[in-house]
C-alpha positions in Angstrom: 15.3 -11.6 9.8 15.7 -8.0 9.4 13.8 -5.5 8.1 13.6 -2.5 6.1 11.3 0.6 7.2 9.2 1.9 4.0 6.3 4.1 2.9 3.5 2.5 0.2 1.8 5.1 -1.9 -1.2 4.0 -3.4 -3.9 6.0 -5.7 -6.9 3.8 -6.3 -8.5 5.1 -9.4 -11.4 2.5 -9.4 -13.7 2.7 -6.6 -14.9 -1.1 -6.9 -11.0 -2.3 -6.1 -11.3 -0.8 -2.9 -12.3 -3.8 -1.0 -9.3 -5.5 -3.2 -6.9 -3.5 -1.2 -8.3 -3.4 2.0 -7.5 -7.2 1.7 -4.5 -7.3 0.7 -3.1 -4.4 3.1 -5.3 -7.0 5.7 -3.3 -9.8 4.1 0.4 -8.0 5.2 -0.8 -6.4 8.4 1.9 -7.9 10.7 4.3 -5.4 8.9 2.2 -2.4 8.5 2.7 0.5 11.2 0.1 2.7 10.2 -2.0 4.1 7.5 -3.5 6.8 6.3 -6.2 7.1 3.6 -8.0 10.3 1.9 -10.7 10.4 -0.5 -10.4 12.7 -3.1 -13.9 12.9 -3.9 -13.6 16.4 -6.6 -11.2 13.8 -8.6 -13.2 10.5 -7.8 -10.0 9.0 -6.3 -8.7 8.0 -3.2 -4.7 8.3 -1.6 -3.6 5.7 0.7 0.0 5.9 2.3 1.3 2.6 4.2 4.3 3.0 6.9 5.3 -0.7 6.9 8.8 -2.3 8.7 9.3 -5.6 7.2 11.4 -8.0 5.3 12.0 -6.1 1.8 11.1 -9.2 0.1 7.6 -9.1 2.0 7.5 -5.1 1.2 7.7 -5.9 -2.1 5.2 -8.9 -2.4 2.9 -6.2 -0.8 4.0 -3.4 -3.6 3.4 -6.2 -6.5 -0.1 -7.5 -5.0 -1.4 -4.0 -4.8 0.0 -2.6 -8.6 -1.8 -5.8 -10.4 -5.1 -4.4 -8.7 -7.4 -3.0 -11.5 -7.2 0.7 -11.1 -4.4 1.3 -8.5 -1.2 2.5 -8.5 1.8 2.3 -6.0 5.0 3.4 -5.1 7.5 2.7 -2.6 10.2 4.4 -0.8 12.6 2.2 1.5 14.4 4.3 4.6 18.3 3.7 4.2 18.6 1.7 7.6 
């Protein structure tokens, strides 16, 4: 199946859906490449980025899953290969 190379953006608002995502992004980890996370402790936030290659249909299951968690947002950007 082929794949599509994309970065997840995510801003968790809500401290307490924090273990919400950390299963989900445990949930798709076969696509994910890497991930970086930075608590923004002056705003009370945190940032997440996700590199994932993957299916887009699976990149997007991930995208949907994460954006119906209380408090978090998320965008993502797809590569053009």
């Amino acid at each position: 199946m082929e794949t599509r190379v994309a970065v997840i953006g995510i801003i968790v608002e809500n401290p307490g859906s924090a273990e919400k995502v950390n299963s989900v992004l445990h949930e798709f980890s076969a696509g994910i490449i890497g991930r970086m996370g930075i608590p923004y402790r002056q705003k009370g936030i945190s940032i997440i980025s996700i590199a994932v290659d993957a299916p887009q249909d699976t990149i997007a299951a991930l995208s949907g899953k994460l954006g119906r968690i209380d408090g978090v947002s998320v965008k993502t950007a797809y590569s053009k290969i």
